[in-house]
C-alpha atoms as one frame of an Amber mdcrd trajectory, in Angstrom:
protein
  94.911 233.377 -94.195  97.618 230.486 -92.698  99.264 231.712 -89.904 102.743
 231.110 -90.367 104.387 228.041 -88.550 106.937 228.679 -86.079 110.842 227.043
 -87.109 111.185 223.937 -85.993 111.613 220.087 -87.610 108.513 219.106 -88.139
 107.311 214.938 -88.696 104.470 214.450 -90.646 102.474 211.072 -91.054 101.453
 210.492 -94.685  98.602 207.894 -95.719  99.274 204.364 -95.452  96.624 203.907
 -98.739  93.941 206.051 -98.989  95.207 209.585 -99.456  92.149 210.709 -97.066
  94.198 209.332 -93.969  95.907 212.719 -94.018  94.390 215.205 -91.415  93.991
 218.661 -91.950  96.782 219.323 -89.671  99.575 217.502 -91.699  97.967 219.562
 -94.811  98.340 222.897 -93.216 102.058 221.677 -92.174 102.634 220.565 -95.853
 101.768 223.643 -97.186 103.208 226.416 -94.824 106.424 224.438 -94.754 109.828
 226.015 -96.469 111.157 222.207 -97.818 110.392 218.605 -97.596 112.778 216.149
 -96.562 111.261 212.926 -98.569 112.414 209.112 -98.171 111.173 209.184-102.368
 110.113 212.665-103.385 108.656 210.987-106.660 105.977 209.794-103.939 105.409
 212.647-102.621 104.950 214.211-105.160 102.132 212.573-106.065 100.260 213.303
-102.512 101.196 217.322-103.047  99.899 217.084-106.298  97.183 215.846-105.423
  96.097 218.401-102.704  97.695 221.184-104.610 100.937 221.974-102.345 103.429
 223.606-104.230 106.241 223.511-101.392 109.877 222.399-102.867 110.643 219.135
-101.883 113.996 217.257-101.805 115.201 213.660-100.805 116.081 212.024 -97.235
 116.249 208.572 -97.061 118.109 205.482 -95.184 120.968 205.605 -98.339 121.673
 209.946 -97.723 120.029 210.665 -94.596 123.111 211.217 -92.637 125.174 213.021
 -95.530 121.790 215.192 -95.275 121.435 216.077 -91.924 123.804 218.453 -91.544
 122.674 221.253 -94.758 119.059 220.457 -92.675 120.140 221.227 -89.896 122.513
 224.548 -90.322 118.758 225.425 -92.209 116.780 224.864 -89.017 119.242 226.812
 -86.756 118.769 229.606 -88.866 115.051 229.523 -88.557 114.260 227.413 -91.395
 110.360 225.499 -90.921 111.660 221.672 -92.476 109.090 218.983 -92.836 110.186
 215.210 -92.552 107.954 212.658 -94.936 108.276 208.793 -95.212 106.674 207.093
 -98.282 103.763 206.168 -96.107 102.706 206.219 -92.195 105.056 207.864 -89.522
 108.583 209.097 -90.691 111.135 206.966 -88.280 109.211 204.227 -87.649 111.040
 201.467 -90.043 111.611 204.190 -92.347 113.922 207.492 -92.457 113.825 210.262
 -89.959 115.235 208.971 -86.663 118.532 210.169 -87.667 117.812 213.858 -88.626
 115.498 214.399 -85.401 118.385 212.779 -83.017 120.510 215.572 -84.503 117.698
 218.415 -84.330 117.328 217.655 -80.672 121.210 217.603 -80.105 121.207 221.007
 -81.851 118.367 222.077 -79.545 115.711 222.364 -82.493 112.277 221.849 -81.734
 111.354 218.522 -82.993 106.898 218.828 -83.699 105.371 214.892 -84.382 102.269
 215.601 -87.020 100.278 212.049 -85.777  98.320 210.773 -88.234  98.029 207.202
 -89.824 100.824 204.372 -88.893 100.371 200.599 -90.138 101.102 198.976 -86.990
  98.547 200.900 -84.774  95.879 200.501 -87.451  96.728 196.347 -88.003  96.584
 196.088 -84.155  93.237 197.543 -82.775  91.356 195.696 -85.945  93.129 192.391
 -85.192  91.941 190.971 -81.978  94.463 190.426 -80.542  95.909 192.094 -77.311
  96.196 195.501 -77.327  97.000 196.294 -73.676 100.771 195.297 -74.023 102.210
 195.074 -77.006 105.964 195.230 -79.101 106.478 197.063 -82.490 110.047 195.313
 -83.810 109.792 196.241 -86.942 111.152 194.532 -90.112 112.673 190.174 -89.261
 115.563 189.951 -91.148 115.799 189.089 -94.540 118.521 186.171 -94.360 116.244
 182.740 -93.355 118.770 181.745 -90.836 119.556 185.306 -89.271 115.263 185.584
 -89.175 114.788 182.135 -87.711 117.566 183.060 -85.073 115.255 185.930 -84.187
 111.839 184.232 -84.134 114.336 181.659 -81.247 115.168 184.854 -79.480 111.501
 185.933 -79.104 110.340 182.846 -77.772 113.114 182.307 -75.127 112.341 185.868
 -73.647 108.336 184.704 -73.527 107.298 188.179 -74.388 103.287 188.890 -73.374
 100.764 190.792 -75.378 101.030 191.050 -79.019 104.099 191.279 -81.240 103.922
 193.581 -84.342 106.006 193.087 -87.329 106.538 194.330 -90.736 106.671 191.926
 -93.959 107.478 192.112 -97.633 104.735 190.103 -99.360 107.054 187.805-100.972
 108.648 186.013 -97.907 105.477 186.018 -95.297 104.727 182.379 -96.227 108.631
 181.300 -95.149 107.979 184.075 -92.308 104.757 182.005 -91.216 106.509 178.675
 -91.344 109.560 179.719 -89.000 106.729 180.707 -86.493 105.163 177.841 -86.809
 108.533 175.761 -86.323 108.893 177.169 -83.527 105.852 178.162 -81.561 103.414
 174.857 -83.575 100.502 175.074 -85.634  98.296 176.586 -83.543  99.687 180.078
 -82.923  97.437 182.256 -83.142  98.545 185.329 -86.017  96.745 187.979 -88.180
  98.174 189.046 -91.818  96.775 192.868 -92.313  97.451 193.439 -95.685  96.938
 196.469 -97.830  95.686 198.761 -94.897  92.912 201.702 -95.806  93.477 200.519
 -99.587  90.919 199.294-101.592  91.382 195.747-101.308  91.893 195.864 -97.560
  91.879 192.522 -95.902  92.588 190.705 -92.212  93.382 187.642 -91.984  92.760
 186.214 -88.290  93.643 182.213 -87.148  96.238 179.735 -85.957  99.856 179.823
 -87.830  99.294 176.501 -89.933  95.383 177.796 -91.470  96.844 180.948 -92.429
  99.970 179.553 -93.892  97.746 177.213 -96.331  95.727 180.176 -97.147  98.422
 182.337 -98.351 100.155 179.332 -99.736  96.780 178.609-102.197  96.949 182.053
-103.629  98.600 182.678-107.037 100.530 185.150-105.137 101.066 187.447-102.155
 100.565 191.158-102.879 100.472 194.635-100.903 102.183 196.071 -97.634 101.931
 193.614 -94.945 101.863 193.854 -90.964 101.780 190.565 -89.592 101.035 190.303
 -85.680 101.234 187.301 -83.068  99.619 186.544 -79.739 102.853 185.988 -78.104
 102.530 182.841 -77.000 103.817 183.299 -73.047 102.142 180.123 -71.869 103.634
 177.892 -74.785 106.775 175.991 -74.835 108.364 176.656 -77.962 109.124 173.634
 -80.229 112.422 174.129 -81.184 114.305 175.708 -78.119 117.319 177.777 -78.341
 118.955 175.803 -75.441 117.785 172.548 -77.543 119.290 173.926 -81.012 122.513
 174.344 -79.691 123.125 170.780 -78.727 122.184 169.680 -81.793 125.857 168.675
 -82.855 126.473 167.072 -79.960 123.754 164.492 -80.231 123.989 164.314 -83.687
 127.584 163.419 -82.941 126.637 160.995 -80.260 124.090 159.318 -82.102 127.238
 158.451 -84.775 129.558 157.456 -81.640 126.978 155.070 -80.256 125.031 153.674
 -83.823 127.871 153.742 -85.853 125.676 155.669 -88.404 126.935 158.621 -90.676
 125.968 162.131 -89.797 122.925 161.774 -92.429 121.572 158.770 -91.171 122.063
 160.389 -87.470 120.213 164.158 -88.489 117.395 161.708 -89.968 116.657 159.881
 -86.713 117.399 163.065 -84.403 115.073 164.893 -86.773 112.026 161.649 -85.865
 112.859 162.488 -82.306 111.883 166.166 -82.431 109.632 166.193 -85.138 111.075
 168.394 -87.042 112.113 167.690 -90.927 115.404 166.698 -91.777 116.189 169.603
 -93.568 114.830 171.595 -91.028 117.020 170.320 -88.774 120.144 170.679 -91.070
 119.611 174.530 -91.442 119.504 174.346 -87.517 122.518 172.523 -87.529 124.315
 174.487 -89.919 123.151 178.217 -88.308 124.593 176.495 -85.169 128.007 175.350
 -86.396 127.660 179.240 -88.383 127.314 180.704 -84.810 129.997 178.880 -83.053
 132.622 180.003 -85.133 131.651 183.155 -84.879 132.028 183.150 -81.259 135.224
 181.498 -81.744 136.978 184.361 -83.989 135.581 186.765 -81.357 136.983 185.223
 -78.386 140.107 186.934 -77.271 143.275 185.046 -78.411 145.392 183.903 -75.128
 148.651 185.690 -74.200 151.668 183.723 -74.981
């Protein structure tokens, strides 16, 4: 017979594909459980149901986490045994859960971590890349000028080791190019798609070959973790402190040519290799940015 779990908040890692990257562990916890908390319980479901865990379930993710947490919570305190479930992989890492356990350790809960599988971890020790030193940042934005900004960041800080991101399938390829804009072709990256799935697959080489391979397919599919060799020892090609002059010499170039701002972007853009309308998002972002700053800055008293 189970021996009955002690209260507490409990995090469970779910498979990341095959349903056998559960450990017996997580099963036990599953089952001797009182609730749930699932980022989809329709997903769930179907990993109960399939080891034959009848424990009530209900819903916890990024939209009603917070609303959530406090029912959960008055539950724990009075001795309640509440299980915490992403769709797949580690609940709180780039999914739901971080909230509820902040609050279960404020309330002086005991917060138990149920390891098991996690994307990231898996993508890094099969890629080949560092693994001494290495930085999980989750999901780039979505936005192509807020992501590119980000890629810009990285590079100026010259992180070492091996950077570890999340991607959705359908904007890798534009994810690829900004790295390759700014670090050059031959970055070296590795696309882990579909981890302990079926169709499983690494790909390991420079920015620009895996770019074209992607680029060939009829389309992207499956989860994606997409790691770089952080590229320390490079120069990146498009420098932060570079990008923001970029209206000044485009404006100088006009001044001193007695060109229009097109003509100007298409000579500046022959000068840094860069396309023209690569250099006109840069351009924009930049003018985007400065205004920002200037609504921010405090407004002088009269």
């Amino acid at each position: 017979m189970q021996e009955p779990l002690d209260p507490g908040l409990y995090l469970v890692a779910t498979p990341i594909g095959n349903l056998e990257d559960i450990t017996l562990l997580a099963l036990r916890v599953l089952k001797g459980v009182d609730r749930i908390a699932c980022e989809d319980t329709r997903q769930t479901q179907k990993l109960l149901n399939h080891f034959g865990i009848a424990t009530p379930t209900e819903s916890c993710h990024e939209h009603n986490e917070r609303e959530r947490t406090a029912a959960l919570i008055e539950a724990l305190k009075a001795g309640a045994r509440v299980a915490v479930v992403s769709d797949a992989g580690m609940p709180g890492i780039s999914d739901p859960g971080s909230w509820l356990t902040r609050a279960a350790i404020a309330a002086g809960i005991p917060v138990v971590p149920i390891p098991g599988a996690n994307a990231a971890l898996s993508a890094l020790v099969a890629s080949g890349l560092p693994v001494q030193e290495f930085h999980f940042l989750g999901f780039l934005p979505e936005k192509a000028g807020a992501r590119r900004t980000r890629i810009e960041e990285l590079a100026a800080r010259a992180e070492k080791g091996t950077l570890v991101f999340y991607e959705a399938p359908h904007r890798i390829l534009d994810t690829l190019a900004d790295l390759e804009a700014v670090f050059g072709p031959d970055l070296r990256v590795v696309v882990a798609r579909e981890l302990t799935k079926l169709h499983e697959e690494f790909l390991r080489g420079s920015v620009a070959d895996i770019r074209r391979e992607l680029a060939s397919r009829d389309r992207v599919r499956g989860e994606i973790t997409l790691l770089v060799q952080a590229p320390a020892e490079l120069r990146p090609r498009v420098r932060c402190e570079a990008s923001a002059k970029i209206a000044d010499r485009v404006a100088r170039l006009q001044t001193e040519a007695g060109i229009d701002e097109k003509e100007a972007l298409k000579r500046l853009a022959r000068e840094l290799g860069q396309s023209k309308s690569e250099l006109y998002r840069e351009l924009q972002r930049e003018r985007a940015q400065s205004q920002t700053k200037q609504r921010k800055s405090p407004v002088p008293s009269p």
